[in-house]
LOTITI-457813 format. One line per field, with one value per residue (C-alpha): residue number from 1; residue in one letter; z, y negated, x. Coordinates in Angstrom, 3 decimals. Example, Ala and Ser with C-alpha at 12.3 -4.5 7.8 and 13.67 -1.06 7.14 Angstrom:
REM LOTITI-457813
i = 1 / 2
aa = a / s
zz = 7.800 / 7.140
yy = 4.500 / 1.060
xx = 12.300 / 13.670
This chain:
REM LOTITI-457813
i = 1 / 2 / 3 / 4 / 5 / 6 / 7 / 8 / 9 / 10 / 11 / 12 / 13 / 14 / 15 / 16 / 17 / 18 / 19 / 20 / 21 / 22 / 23 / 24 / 25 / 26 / 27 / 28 / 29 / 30 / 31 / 32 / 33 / 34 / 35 / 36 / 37 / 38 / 39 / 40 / 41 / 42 / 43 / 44 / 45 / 46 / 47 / 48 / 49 / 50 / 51 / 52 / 53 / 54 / 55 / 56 / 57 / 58 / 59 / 60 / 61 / 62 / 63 / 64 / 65 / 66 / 67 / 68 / 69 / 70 / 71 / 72 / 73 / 74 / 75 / 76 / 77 / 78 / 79 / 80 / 81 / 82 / 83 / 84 / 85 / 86 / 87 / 88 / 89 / 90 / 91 / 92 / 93 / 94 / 95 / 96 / 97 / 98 / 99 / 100 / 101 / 102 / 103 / 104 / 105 / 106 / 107 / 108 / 109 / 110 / 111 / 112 / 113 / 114 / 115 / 116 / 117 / 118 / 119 / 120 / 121 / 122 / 123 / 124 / 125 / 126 / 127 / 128 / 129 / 130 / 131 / 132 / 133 / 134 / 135 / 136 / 137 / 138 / 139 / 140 / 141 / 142 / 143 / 144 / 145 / 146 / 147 / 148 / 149 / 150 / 151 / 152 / 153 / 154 / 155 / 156 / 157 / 158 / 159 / 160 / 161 / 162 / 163 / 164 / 165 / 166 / 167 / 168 / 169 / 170 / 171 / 172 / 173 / 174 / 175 / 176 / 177 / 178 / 179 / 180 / 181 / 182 / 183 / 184 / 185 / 186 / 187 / 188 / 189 / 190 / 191 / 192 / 193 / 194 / 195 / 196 / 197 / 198 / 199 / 200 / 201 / 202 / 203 / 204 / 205 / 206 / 207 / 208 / 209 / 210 / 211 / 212 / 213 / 214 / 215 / 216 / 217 / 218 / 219 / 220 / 221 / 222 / 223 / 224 / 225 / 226 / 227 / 228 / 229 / 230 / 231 / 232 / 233 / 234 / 235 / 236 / 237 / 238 / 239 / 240 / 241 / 242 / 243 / 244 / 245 / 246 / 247 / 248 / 249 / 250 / 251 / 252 / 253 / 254 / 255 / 256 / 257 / 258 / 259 / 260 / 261 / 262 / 263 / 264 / 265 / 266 / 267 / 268 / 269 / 270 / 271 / 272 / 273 / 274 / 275 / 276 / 277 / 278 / 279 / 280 / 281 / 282 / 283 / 284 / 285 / 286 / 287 / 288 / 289 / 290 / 291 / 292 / 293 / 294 / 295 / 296 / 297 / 298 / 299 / 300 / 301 / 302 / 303 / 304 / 305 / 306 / 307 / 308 / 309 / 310 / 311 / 312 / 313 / 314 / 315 / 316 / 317 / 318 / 319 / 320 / 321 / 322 / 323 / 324 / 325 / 326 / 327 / 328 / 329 / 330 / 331 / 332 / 333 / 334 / 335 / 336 / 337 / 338 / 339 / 340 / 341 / 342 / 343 / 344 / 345 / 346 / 347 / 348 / 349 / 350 / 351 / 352 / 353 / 354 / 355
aa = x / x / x / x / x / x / x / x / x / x / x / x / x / x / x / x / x / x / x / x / x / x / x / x / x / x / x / x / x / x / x / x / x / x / x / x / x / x / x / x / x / x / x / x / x / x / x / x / x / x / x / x / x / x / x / x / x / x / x / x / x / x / x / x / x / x / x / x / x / x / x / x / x / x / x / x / x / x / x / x / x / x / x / x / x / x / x / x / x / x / x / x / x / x / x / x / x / x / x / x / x / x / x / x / x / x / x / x / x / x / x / x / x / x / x / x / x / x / x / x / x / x / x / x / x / x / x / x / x / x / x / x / x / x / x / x / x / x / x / x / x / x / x / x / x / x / x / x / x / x / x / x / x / x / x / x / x / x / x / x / x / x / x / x / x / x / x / x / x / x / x / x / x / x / x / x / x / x / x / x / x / x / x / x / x / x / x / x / x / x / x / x / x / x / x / x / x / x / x / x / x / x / x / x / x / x / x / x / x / x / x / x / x / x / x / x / x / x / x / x / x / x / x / x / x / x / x / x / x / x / x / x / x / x / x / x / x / x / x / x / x / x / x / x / x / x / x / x / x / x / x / x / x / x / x / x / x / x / x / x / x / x / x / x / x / x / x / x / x / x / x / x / x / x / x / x / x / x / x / x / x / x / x / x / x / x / x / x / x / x / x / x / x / x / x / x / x / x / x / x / x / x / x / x / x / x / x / x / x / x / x / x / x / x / x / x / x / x / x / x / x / x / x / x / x / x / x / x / x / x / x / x / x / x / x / x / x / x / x / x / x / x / x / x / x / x / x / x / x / x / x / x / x / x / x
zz = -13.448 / -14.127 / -11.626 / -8.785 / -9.706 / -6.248 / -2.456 / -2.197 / -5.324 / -4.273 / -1.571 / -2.933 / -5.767 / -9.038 / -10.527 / -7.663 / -7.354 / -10.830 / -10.835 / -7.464 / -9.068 / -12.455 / -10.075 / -8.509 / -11.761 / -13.180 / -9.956 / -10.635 / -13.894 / -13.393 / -10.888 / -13.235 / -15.744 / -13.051 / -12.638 / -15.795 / -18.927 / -21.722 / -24.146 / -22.668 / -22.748 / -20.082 / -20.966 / -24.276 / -25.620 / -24.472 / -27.087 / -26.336 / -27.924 / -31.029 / -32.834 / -34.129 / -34.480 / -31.723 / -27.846 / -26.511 / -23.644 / -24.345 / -22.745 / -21.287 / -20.321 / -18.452 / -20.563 / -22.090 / -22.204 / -18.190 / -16.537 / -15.143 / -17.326 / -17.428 / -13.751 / -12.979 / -11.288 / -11.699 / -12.948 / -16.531 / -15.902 / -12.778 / -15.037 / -16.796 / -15.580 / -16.866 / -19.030 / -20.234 / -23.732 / -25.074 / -28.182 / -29.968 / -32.402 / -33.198 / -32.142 / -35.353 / -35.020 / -38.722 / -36.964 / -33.968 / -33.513 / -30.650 / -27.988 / -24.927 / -21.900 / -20.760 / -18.369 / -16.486 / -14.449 / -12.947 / -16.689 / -18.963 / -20.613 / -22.742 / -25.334 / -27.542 / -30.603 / -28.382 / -25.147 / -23.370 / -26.915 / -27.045 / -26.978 / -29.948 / -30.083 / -33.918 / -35.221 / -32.070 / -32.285 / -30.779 / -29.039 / -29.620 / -27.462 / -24.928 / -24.721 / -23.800 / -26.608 / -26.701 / -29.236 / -31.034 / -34.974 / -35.140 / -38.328 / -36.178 / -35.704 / -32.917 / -31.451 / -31.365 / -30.303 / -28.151 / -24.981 / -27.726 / -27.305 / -26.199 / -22.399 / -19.454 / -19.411 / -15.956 / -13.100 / -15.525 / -18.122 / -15.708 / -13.669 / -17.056 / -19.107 / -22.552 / -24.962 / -24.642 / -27.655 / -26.770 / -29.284 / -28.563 / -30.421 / -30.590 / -30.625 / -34.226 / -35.722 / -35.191 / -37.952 / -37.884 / -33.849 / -32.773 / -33.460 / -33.950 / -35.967 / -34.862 / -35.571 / -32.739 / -33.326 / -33.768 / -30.259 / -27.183 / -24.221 / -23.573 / -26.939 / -26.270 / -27.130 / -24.274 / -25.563 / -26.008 / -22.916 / -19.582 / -17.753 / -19.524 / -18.294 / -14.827 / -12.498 / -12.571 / -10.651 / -12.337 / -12.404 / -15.784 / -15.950 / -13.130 / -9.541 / -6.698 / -3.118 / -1.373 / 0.839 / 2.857 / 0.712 / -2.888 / -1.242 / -0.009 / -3.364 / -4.670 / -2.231 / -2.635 / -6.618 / -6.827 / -4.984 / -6.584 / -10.107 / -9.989 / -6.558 / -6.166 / -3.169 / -2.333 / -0.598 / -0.052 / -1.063 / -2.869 / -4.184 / -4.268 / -1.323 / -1.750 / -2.334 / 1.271 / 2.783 / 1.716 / 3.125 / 6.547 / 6.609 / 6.268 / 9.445 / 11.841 / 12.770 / 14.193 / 15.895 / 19.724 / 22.155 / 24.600 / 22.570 / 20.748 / 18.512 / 16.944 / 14.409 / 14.504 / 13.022 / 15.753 / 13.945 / 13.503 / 9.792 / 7.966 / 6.363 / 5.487 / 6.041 / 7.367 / 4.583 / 4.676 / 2.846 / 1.120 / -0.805 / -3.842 / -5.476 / -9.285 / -8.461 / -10.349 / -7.957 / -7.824 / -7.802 / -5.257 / -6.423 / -4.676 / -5.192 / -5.549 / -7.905 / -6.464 / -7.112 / -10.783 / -11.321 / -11.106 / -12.753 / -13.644 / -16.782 / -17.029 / -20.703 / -19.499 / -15.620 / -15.606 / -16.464 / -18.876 / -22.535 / -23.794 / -20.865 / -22.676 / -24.008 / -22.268 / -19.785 / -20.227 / -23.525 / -24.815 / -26.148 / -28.683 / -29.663 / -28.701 / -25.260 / -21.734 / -21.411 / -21.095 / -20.929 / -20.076 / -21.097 / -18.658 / -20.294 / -18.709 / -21.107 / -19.183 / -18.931 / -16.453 / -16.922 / -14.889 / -15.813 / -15.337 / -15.208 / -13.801 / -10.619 / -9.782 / -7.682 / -8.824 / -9.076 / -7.778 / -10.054 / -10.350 / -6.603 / -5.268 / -3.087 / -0.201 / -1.185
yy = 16.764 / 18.298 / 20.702 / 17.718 / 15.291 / 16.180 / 15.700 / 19.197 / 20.613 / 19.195 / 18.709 / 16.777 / 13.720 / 14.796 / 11.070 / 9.890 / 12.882 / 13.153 / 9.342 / 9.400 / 12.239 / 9.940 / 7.136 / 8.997 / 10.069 / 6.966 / 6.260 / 8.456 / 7.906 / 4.215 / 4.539 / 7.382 / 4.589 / 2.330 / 4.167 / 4.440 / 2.253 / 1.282 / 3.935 / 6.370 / 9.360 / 12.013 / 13.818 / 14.764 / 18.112 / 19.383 / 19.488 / 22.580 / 23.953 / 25.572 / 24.633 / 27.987 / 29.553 / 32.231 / 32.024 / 30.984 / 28.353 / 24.547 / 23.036 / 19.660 / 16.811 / 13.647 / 10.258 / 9.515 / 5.980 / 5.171 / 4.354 / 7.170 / 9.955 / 11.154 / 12.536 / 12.333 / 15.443 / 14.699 / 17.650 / 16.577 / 18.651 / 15.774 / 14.165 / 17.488 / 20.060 / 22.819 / 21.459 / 18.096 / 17.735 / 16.104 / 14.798 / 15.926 / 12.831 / 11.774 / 8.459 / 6.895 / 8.843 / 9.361 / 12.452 / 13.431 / 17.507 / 18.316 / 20.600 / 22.102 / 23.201 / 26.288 / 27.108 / 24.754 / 25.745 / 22.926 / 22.441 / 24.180 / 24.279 / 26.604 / 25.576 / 26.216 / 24.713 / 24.937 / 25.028 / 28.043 / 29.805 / 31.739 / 29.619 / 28.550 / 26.218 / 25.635 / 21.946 / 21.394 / 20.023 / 18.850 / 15.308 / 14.699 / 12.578 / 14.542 / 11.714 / 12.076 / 12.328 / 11.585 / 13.687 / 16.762 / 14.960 / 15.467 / 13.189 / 10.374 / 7.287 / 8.148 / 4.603 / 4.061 / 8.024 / 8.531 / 7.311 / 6.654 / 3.325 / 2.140 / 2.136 / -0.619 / -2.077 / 0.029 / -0.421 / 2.100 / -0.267 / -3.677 / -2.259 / -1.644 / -3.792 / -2.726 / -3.293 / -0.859 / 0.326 / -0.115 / -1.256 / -4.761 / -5.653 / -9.104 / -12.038 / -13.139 / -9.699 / -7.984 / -6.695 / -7.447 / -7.903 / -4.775 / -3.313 / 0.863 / 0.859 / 2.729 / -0.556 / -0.874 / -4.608 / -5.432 / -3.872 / -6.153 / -7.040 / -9.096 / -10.491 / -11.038 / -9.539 / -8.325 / -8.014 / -11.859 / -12.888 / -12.113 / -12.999 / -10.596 / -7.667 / -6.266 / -5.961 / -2.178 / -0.355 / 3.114 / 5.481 / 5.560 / 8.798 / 10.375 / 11.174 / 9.731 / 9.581 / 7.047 / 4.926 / 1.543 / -0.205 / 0.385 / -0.600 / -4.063 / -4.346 / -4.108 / -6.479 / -9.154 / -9.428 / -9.474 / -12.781 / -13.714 / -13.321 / -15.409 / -16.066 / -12.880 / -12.104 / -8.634 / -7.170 / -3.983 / -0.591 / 2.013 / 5.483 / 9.313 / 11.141 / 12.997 / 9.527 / 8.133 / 11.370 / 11.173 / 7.485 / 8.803 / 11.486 / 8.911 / 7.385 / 10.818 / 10.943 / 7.276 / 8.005 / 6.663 / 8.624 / 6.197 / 6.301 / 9.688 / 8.258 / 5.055 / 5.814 / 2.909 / -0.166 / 0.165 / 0.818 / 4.361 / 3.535 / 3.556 / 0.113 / -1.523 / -5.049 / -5.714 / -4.269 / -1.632 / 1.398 / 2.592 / 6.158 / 6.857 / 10.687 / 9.595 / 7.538 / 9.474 / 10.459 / 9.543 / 5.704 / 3.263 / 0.610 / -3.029 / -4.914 / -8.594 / -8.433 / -11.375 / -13.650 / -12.539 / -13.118 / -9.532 / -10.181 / -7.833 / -8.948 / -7.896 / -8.078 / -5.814 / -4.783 / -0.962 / -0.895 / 1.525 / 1.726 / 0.744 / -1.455 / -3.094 / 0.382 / 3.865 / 4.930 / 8.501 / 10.171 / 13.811 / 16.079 / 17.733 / 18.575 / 21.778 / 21.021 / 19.691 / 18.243 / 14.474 / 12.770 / 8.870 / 7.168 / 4.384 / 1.586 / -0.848 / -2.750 / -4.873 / -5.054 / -6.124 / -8.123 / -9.967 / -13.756 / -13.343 / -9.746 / -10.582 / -12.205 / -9.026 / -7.236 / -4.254 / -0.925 / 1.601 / 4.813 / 7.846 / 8.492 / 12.430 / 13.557 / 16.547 / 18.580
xx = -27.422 / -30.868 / -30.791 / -29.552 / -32.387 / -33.906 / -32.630 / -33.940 / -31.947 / -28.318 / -26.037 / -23.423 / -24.157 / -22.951 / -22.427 / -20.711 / -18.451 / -17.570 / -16.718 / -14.954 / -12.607 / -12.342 / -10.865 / -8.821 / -6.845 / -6.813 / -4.886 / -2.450 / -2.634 / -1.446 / 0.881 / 2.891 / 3.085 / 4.433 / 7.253 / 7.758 / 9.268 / 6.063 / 7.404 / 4.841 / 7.296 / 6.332 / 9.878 / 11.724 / 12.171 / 15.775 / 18.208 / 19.348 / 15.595 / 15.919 / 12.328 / 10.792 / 7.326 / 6.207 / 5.098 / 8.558 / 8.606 / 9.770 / 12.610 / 12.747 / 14.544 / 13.131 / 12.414 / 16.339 / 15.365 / 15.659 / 18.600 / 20.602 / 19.183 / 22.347 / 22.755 / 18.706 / 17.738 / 13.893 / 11.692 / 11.151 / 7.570 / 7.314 / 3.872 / 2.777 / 0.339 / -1.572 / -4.947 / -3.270 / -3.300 / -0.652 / 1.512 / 5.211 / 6.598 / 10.567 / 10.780 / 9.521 / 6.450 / 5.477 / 3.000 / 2.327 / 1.379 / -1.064 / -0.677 / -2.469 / -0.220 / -1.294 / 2.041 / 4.487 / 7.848 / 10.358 / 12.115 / 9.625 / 6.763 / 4.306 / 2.054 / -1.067 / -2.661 / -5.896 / -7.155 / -6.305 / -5.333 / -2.359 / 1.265 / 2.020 / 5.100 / 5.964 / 5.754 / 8.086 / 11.833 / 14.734 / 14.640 / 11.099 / 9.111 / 6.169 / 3.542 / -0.393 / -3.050 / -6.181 / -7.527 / -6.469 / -6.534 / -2.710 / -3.359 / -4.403 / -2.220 / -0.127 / -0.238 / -4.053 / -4.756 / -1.917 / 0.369 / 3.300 / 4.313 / 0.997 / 1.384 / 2.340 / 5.500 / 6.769 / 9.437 / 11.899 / 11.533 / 12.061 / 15.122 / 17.500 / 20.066 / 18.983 / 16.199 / 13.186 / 11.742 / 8.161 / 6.540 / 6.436 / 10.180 / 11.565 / 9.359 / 10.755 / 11.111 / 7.636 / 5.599 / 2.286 / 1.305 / 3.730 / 6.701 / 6.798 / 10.165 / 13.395 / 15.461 / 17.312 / 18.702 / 14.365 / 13.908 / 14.169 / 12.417 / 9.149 / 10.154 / 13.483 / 17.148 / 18.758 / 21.878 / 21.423 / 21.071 / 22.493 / 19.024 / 17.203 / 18.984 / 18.601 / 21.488 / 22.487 / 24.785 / 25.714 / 28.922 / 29.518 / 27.445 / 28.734 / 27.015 / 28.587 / 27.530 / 25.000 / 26.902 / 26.391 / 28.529 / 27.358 / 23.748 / 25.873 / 26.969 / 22.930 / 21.912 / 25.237 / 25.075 / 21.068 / 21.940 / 24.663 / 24.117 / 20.431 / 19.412 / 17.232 / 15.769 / 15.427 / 11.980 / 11.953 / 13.677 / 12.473 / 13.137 / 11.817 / 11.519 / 14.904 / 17.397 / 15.778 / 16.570 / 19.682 / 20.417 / 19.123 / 21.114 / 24.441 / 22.628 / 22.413 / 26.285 / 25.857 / 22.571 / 22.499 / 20.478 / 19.818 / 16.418 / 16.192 / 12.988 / 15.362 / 17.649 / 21.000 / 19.201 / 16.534 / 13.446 / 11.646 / 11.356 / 14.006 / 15.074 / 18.710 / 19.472 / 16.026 / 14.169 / 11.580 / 12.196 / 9.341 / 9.007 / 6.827 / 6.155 / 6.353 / 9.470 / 12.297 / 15.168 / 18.778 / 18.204 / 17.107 / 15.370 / 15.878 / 12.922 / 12.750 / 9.723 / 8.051 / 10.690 / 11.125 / 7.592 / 6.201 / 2.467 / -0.283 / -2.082 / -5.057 / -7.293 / -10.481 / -10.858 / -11.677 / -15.059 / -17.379 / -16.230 / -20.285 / -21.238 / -23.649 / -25.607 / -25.594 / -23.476 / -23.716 / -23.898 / -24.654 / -21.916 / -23.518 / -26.919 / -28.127 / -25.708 / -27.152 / -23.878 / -23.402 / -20.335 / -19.040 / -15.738 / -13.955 / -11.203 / -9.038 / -6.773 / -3.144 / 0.209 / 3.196 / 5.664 / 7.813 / 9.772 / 13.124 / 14.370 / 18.014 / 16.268 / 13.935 / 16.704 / 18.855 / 18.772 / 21.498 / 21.539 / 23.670 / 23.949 / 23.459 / 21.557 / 21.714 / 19.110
């Protein structure tokens, strides 16, 4: 910043680049939680990993708690990279222990008690819960220092028929103003049982656990009992990259070539029954999601509009004494939630895919 207080000095502005970059991952940032179910799980530790000391790699699995885990074929790595620093807890989160990643593969990950120190994986067991920290006090309260339980309500979370544990439990159970217990008759959704109540579970279509191809007809099926069931009224489709290339390549063998640009339904996007397809990177594969959101009342709530966290005082602070380092820190604070979760479409899960 010193050295770029002059035209002459720079060539690019520091302050707007380093902001424009900031943006940009709280982007991503926010639309990974969006696809994602409030419990702010990146993955789970396989449980196949036998916890140890040493440098041995970590072995995951993607976030248990969405529908379809079962037969998801989603990198569990899919929100991790190299740098992050992030959390280990068991579901009731007692602790939390710390960890830097300093190696990722497709299903694996290596750690270190520091950043860029040498792996280091003990502390970590079976089944536990990868979430994003915010500071390296494994001491801390996992809840206020950490993604655990402490991020939007996502589309994962929306498109199931069970209770989501949260943190936000059953509007007559909580303790205090949240719920962190491992209760599972005190977890619910948007307050309410799901087990209770037929409208507050979304219509799912799975096969028991089992993959089973994409055809025409299990999409009818989506479309007829998101209709039938509440009067839902389906948008637009959407999945990963992979589960739309798999629905156009049930369309090829039917392809006319009186126009060799259209596939059969006469558009050069794909679409089914008149709806637009749409693809998404963070969307987790082998599902299609059929999205009525505006007619189950899909809002953003929003406490605090991104903004800095002292906007009242200094923007820009020092990071130590003797350092000519300054640093700034950004907050947003809201959640989404929907009204009626049986009337936001359906979601068609355990499907395969070509490739």
């Amino acid at each position: 910043m010193a050295a770029a207080r002059k035209d002459v000095d720079r060539y690019i502005d520091l302050i707007d680049t380093e902001i424009g970059g900031l943006t940009d991952d709280i982007s991503v940032e926010i639309n990974r939680m969006l696809h994602n179910d409030g419990t702010g799980r990146l993955a789970e530790v396989s449980s196949t990993y036998v916890p140890g000391t040493g440098a041995g790699a970590i072995a995951l699995v993607v976030n248990q708690g969405i529908e379809g885990a079962a037969t998801c074929t989603t990198d569990p790595t899919l929100y991790l990279e190299v740098g992050m620093r992030i959390a280990f807890l068991t579901n009731a989160a007692a602790s939390m222990v710390v960890k830097w990643i300093i190696a990722v593969t497709d299903s694996t990950i290596t750690v270190a008690d520091t950043e860029g120190g040498a792996a280091e994986r003990t502390g970590v067991a079976a089944s536990d819960w990868v979430v994003r920290a915010s500071t390296s006090d494994a001491l801390t309260n996992p809840e206020f220092s950490s993604g655990y339980k402490s991020e939007p309500m996502g589309i994962a979370g929306f498109f199931s028929d069970g209770d989501i544990p949260d943190g936000n439990g059953l509007a007559n159970g909580q303790t205090g103003s949240d719920y962190y217990g491992t209760t599972t008759s005190l977890w619910g959704f948007q307050g309410i049982s799901s087990a209770t109540y037929d409208f507050n579970q979304a219509i799912v279509l799975d096969g028991g656990g089992s993959a089973r191809p994409l055809t025409e007809a299990l999409m009818q099926q989506a479309f007829s009992d998101a209709e039938r069931l509440n009067n839902g009224e389906i948008e637009m489709l959407m999945s990963a990259y992979e589960s739309r290339d798999t629905y156009l390549d049930t369309l090829i063998p039917h392809k006319r070539f009186n126009n060799t640009l259209h596939l059969e339904g006469g558009h050069s996007a794909l679409d089914f029954n008149g709806r637009a397809w749409v693809v998404d990177r963070h969307c987790y594969r082998n599902r299609v999601y059929f999205c009525g959101l505006r007619g189950g009342g899909f809002t953003r709530y929003e406490v605090e509009p991104l903004n800095f966290l002292d906007f009242h005082g200094h923007k820009w602070d020092r990071t130590g004494f003797d350092d000519d380092a300054w640093q700034c820190a950004m907050v947003s604070r809201y959640n989404f939630g929907i009204d009626v979760r049986q009337r936001i479409g359906a979601i068609l899960v355990d499907i395969s895919e070509i490739r």
